[in-house]
Backbone as ProteinMPNN parsed JSONL, in Angstrom:
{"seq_chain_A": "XXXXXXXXXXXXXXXXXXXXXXXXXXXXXXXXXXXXXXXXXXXXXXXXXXXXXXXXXXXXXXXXXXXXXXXXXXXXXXXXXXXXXXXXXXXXXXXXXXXXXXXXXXXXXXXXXXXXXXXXXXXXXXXXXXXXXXXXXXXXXXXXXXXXXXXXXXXXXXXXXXXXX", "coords_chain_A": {"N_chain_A": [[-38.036, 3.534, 9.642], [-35.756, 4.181, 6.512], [-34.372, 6.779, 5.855], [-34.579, 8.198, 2.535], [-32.817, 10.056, 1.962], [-31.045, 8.891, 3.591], [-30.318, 6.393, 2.731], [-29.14, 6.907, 0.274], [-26.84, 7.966, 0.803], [-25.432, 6.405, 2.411], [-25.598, 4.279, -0.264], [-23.59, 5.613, -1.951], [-21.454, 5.475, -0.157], [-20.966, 2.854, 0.201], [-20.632, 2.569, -2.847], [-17.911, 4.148, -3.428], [-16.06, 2.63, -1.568], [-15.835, 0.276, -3.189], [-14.965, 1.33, -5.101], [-12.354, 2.066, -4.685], [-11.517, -0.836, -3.32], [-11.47, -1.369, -6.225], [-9.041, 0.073, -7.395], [-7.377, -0.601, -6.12], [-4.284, -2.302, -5.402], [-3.686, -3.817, -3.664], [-5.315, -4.684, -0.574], [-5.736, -4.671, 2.854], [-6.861, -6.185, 6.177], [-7.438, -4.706, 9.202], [-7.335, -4.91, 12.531], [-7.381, -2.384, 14.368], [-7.727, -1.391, 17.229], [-7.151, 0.191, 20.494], [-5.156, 1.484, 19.259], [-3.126, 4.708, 18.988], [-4.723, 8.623, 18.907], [-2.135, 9.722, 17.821], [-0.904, 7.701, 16.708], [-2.061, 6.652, 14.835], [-2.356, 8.627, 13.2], [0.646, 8.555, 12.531], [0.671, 6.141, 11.147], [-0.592, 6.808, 9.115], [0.731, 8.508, 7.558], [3.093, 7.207, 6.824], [2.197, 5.573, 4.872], [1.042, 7.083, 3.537], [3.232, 8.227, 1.843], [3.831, 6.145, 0.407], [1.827, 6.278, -1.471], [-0.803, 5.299, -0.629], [-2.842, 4.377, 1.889], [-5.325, 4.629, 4.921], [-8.611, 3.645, 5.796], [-11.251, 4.014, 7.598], [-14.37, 2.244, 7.534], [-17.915, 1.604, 8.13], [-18.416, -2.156, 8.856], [-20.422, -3.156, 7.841], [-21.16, -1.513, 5.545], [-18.304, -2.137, 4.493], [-19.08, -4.938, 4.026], [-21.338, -5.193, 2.003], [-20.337, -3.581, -0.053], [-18.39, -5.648, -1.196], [-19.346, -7.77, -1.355], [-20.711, -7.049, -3.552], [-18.966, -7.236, -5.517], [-17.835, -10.551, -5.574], [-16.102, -10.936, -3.54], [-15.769, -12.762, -0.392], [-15.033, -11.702, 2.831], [-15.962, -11.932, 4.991], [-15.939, -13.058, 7.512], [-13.962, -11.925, 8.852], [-14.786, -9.164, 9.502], [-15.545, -8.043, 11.906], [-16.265, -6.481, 14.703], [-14.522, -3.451, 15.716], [-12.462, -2.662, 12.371], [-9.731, -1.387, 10.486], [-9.335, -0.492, 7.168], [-6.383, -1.024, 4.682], [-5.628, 0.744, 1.868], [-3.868, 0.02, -0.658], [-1.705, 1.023, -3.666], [0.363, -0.09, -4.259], [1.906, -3.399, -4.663], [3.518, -4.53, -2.785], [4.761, -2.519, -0.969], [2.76, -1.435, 0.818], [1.957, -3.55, 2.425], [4.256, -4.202, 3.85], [4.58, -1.79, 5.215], [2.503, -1.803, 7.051], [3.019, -4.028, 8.46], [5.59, -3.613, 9.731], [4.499, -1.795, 11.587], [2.973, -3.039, 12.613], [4.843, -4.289, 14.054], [5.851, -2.56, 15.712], [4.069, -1.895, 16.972], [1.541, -3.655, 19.305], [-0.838, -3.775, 19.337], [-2.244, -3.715, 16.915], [-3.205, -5.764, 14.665], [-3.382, -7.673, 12.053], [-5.685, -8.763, 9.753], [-6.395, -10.253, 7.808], [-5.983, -9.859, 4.293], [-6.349, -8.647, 0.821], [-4.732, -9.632, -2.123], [-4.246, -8.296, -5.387], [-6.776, -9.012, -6.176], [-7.393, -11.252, -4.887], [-8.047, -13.121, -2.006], [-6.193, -13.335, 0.417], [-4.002, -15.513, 2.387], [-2.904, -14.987, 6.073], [-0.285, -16.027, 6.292], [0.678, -15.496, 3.569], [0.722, -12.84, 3.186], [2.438, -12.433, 5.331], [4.73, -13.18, 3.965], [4.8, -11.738, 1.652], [5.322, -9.542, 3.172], [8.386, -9.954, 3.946], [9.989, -9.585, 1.752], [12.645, -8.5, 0.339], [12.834, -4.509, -0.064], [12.785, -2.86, -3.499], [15.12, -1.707, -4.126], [17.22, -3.5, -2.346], [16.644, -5.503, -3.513], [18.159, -5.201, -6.009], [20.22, -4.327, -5.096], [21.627, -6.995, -4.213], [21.319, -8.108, -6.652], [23.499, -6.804, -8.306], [25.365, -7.276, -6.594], [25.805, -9.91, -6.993], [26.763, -9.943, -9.654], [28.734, -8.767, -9.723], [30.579, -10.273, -7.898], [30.88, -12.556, -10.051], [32.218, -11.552, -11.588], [34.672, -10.513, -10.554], [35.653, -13.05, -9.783], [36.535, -13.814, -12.564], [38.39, -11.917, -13.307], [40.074, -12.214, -11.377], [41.111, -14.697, -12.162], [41.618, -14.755, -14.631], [44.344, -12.405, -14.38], [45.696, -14.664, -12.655], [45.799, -16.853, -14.611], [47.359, -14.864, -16.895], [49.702, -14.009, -15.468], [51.257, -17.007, -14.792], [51.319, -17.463, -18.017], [53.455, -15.572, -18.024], [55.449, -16.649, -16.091], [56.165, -18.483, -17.451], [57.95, -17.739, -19.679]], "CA_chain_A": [[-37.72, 3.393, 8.226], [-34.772, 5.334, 6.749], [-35.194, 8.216, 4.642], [-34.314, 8.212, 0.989], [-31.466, 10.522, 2.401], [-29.461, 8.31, 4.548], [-29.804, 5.691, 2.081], [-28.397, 7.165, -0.902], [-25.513, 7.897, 1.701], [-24.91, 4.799, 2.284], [-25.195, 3.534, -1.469], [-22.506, 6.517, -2.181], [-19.889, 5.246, 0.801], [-20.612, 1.444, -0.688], [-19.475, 3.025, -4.395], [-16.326, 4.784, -2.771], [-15.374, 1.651, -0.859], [-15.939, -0.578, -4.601], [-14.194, 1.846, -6.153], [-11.144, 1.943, -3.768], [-11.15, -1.797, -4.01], [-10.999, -1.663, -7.714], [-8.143, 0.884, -7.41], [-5.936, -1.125, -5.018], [-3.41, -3.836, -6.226], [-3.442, -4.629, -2.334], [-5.988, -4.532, 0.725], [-5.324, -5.167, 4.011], [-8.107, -5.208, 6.971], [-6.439, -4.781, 10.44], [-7.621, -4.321, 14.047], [-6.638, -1.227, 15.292], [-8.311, -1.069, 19.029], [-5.857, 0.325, 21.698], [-4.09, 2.49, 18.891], [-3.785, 6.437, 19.843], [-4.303, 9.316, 17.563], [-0.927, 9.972, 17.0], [-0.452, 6.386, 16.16], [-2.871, 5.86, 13.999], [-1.444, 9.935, 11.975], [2.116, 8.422, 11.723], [1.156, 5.22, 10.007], [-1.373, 7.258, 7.835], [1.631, 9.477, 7.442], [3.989, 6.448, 6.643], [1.033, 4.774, 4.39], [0.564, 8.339, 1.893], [4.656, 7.964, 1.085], [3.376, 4.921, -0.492], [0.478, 6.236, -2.184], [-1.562, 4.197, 0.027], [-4.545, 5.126, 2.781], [-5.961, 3.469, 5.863], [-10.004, 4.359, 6.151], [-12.552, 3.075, 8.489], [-15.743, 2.362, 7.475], [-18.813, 0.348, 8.769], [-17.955, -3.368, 8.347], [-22.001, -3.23, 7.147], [-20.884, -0.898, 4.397], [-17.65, -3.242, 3.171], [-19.379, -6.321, 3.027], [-21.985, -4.737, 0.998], [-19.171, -3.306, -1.045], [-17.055, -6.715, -1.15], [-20.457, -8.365, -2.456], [-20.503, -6.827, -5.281], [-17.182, -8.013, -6.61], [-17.721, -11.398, -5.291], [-15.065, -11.091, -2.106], [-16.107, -12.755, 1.203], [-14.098, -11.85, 4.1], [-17.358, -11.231, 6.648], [-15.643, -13.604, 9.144], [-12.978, -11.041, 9.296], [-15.405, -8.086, 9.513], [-16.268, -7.868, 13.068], [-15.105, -5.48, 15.836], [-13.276, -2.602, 14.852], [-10.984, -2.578, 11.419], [-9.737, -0.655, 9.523], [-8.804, -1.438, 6.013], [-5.323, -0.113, 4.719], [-5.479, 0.752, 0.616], [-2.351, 0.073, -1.732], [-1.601, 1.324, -5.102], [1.481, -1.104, -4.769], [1.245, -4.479, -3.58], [4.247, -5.17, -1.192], [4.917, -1.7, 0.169], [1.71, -1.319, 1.891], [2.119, -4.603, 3.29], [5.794, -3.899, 4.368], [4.667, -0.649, 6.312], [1.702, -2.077, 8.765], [3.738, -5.183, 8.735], [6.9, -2.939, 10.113], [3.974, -1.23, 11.973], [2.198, -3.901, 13.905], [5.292, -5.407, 14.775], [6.132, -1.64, 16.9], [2.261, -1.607, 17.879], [1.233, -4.773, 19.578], [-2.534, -3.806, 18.919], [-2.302, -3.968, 15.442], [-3.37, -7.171, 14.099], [-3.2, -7.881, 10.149], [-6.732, -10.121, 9.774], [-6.95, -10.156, 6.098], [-5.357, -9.527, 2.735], [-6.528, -8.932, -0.862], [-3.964, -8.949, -3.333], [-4.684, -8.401, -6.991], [-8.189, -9.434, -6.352], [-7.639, -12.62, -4.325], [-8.136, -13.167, -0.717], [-4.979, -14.161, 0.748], [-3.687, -15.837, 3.927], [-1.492, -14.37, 6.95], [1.162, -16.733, 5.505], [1.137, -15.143, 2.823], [1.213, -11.568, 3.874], [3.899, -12.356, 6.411], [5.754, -14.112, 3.002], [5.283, -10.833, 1.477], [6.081, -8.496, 4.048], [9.822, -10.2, 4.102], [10.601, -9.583, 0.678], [13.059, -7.246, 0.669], [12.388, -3.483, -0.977], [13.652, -2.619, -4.649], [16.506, -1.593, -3.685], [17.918, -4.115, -1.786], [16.692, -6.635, -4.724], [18.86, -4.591, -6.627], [21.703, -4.624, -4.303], [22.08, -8.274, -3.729], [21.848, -8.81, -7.693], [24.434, -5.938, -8.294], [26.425, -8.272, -5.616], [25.63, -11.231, -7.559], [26.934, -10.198, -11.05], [30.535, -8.18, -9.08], [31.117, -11.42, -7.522], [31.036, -12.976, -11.503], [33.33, -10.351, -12.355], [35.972, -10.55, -9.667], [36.33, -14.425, -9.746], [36.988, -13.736, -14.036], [39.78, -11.068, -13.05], [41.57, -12.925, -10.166], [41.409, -16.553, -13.079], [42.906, -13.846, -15.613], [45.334, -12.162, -13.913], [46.612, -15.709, -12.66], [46.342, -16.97, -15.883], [48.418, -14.07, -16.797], [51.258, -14.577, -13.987], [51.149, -18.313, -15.295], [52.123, -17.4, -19.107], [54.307, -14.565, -17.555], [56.633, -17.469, -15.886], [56.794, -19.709, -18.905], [58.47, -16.672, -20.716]], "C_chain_A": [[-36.682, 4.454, 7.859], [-35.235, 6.033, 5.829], [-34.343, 7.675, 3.529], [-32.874, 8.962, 1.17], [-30.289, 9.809, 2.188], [-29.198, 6.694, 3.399], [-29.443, 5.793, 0.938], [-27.341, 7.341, -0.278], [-24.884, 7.462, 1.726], [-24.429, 3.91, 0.921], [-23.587, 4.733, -1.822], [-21.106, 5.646, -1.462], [-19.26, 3.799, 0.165], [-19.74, 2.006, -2.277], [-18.077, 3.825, -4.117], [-16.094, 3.6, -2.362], [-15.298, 0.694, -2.283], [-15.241, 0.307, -5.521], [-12.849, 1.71, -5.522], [-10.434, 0.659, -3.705], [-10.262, -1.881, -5.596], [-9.859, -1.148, -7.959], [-6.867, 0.509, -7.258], [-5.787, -2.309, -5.226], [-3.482, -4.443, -4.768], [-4.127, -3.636, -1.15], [-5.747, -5.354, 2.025], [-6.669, -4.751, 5.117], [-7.372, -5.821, 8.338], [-7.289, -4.201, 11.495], [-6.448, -3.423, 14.213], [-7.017, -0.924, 16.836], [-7.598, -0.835, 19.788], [-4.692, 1.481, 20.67], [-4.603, 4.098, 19.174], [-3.858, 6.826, 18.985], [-3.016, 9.321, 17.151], [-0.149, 8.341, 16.825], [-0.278, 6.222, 15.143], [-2.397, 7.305, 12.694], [0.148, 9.303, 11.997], [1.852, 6.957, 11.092], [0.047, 6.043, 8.633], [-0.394, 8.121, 7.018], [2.806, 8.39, 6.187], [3.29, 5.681, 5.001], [1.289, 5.811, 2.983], [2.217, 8.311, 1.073], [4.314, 7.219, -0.013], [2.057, 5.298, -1.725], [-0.504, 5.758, -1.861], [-2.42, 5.243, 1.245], [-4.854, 4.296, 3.617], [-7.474, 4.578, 5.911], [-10.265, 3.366, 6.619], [-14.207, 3.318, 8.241], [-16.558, 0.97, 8.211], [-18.544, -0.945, 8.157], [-19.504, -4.155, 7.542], [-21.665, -3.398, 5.4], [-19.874, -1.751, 3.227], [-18.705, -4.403, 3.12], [-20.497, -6.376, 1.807], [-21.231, -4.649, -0.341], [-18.3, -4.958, -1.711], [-18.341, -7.926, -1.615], [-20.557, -8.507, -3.496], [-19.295, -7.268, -6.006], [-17.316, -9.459, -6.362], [-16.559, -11.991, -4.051], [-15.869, -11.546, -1.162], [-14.946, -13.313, 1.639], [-14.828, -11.919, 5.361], [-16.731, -11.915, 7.529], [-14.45, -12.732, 9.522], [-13.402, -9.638, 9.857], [-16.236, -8.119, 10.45], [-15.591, -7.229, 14.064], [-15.084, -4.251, 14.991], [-12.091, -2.749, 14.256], [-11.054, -1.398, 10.989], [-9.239, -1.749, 8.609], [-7.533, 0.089, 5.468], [-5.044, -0.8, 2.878], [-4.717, 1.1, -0.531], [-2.397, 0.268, -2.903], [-0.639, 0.075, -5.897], [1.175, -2.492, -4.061], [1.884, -4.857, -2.369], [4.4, -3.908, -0.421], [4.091, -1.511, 1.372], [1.956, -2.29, 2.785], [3.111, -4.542, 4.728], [5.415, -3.169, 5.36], [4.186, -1.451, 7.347], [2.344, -3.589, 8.832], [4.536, -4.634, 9.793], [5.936, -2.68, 11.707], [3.491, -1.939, 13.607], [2.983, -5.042, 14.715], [5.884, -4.018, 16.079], [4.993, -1.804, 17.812], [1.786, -2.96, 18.173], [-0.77, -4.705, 19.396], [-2.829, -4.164, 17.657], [-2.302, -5.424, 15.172], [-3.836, -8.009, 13.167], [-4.655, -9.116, 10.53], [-6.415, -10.614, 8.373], [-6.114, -9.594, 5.027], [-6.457, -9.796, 1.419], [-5.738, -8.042, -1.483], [-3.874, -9.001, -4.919], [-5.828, -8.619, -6.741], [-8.574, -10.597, -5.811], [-7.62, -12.411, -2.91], [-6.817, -14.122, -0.522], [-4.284, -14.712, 2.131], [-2.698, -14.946, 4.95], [-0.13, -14.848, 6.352], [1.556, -15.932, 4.598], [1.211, -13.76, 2.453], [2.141, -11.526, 4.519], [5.131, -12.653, 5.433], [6.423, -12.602, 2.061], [5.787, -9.474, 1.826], [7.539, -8.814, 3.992], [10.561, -10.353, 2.63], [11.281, -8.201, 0.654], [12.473, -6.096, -0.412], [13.246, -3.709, -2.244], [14.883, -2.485, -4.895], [17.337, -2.234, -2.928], [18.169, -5.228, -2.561], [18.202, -6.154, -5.905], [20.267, -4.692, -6.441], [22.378, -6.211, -4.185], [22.173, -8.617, -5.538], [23.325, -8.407, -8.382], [26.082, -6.879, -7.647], [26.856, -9.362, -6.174], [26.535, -11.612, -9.289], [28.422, -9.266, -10.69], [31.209, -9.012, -8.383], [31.681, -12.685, -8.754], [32.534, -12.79, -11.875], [34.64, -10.199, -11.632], [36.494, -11.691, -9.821], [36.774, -14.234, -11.343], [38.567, -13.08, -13.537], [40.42, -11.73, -12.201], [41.766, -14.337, -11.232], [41.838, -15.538, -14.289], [43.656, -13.745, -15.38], [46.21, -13.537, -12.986], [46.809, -16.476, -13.928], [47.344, -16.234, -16.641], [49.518, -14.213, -16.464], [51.415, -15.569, -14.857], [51.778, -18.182, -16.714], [53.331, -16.336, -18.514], [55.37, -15.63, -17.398], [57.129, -18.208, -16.485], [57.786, -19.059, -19.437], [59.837, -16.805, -20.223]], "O_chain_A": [[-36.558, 5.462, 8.554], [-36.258, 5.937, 5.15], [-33.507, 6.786, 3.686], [-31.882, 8.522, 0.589], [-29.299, 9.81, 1.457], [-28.136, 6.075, 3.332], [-29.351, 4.725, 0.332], [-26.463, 6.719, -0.876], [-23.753, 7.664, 1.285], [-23.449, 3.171, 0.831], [-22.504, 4.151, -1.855], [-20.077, 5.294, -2.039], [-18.124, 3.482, -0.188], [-18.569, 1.828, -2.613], [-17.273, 3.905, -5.046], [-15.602, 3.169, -3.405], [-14.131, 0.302, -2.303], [-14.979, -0.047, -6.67], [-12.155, 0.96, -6.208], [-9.22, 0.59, -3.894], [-9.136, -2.223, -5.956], [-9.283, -1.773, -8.849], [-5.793, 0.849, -7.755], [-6.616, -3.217, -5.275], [-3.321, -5.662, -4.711], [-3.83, -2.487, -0.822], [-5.598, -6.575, 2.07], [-7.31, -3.7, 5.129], [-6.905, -6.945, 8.521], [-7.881, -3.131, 11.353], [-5.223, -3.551, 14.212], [-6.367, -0.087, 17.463], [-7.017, -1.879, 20.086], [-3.732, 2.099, 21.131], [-5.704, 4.587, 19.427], [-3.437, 6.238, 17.988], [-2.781, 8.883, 16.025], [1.059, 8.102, 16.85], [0.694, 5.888, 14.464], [-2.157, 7.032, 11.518], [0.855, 9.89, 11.178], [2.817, 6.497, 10.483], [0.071, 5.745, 7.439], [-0.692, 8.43, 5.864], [3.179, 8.747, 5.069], [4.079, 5.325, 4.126], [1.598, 5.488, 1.836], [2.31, 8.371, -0.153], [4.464, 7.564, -1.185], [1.591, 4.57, -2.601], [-1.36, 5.663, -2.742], [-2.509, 6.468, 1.336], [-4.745, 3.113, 3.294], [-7.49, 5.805, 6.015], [-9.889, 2.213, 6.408], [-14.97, 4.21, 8.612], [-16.143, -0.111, 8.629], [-18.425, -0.951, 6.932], [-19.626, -5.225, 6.946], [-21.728, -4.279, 4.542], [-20.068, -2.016, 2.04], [-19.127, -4.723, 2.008], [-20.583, -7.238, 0.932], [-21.378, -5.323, -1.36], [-17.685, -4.976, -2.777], [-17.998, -8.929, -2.241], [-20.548, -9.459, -4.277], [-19.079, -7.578, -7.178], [-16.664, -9.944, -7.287], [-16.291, -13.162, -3.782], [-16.829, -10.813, -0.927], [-14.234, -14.291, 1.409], [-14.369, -11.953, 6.503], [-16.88, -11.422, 8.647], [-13.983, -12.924, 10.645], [-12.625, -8.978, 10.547], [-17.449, -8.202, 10.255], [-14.392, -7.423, 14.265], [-15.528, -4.106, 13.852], [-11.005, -2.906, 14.814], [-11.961, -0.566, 11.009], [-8.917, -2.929, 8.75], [-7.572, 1.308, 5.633], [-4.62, -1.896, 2.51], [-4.808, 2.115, -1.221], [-3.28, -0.389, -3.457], [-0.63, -0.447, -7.012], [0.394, -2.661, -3.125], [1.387, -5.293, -1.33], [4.21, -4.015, 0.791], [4.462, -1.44, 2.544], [2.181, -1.966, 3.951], [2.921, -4.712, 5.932], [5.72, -3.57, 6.483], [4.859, -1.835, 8.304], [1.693, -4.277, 9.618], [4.28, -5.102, 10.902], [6.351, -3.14, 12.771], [3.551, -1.677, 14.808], [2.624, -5.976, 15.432], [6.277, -4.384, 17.187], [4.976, -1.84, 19.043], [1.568, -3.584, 17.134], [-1.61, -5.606, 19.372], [-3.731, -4.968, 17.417], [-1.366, -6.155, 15.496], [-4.59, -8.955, 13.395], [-4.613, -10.042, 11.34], [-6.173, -11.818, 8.293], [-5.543, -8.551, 5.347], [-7.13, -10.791, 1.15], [-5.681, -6.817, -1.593], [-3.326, -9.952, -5.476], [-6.284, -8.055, -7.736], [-9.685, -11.093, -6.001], [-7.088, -11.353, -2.576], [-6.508, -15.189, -1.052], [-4.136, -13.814, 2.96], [-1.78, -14.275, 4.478], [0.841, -14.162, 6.033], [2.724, -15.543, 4.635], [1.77, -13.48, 1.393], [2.87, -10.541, 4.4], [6.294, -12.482, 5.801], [7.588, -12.297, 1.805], [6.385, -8.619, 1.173], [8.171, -7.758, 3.984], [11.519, -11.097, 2.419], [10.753, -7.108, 0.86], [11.816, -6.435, -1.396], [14.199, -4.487, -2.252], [15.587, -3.049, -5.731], [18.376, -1.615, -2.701], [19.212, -5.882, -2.586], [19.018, -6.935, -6.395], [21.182, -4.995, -7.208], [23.589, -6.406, -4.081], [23.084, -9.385, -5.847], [24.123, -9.214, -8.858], [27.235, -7.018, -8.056], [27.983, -9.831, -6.014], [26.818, -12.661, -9.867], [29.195, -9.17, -11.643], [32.383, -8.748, -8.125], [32.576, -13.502, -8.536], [33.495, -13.465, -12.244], [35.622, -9.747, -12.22], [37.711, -11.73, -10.007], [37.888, -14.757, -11.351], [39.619, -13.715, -13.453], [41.63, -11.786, -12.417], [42.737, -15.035, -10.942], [42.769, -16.059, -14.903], [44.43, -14.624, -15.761], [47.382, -13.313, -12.681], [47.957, -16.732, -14.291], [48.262, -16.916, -17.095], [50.386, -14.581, -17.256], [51.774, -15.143, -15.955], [52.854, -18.775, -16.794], [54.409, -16.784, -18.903], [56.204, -15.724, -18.298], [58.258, -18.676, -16.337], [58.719, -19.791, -19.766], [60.742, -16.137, -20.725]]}, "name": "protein", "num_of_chains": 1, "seq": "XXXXXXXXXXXXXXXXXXXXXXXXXXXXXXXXXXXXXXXXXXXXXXXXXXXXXXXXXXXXXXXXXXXXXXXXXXXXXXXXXXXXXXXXXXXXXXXXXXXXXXXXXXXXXXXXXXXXXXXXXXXXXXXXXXXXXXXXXXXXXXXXXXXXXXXXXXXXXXXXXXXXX"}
């Protein structure tokens, strides 16, 4: 029987893991098996840029946790995962996306984003969206390409009354 201890312990790690949920615009739960320490410290490294976190807890403990909100992933929650916890929704993605395509161990099971369970599809859909800054760049591109075709149909318009004269 367990002691009164180990199971307030336990209810504690469940309210950290339900709170961490509630926290994160985007969860990810990923096999890591075959990764080394210094793997597994440069994507935790790569992960905190982001504001983001990979922890491992008992897959007991989430589905307990992932109960309470009404989430089931349990067919994903077997083996060793970890789960990797976003403040944002695509960066996180982006990294162990980037991540598990260097590390062939790594192997994305699962997504919840905003609060929904979401497919590989559609993790892999948002891993290839480019960053802010590239959105930025291509519209930047989009509205100096506007602006050049105006000036070259001016300045021949221009020329054009110029030779009438």
């Amino acid at each position: 029987m367990a002691s009164a201890k180990i199971i307030e312990n336990k209810q504690n790690i469940v309210d950290e893991i339900t709170k961490k949920f509630e926290d994160s615009k985007s969860v990810l739960v990923f096999s890591y098996q075959g990764l080394t320490v210094a793997q597994m410290a440069e994507l935790r490294r790569e992960l905190k840029k982001e504001d983001s976190e990979v922890k491992i807890y008992k897959n007991s403990l989430v589905k307990r946790a992932l109960d309470a909100k009404n989430i089931n992933i349990d067919s994903f929650l077997e083996g060793p995962n970890a789960i990797v916890f976003g403040k944002e929704v695509l960066e996180p993605i982006k990294i162990l996306s980037n991540f598990a395509k260097d590390n062939e161990v790594v192997k994305v099971e699962t997504g919840i984003v905003n609060g929904e369970v979401v497919t590989l599809d559609t993790i892999k859909e948002y891993a290839s969206i480019p960053s802010m800054e590239g959105l930025l760049t291509m519209l930047a591109g989009g509205m100096i390409e506007h602006l050049k075709n105006l000036s070259i149909g001016l300045n021949l318009y221009a020329e054009k009354l110029g030779e009438n004269k």
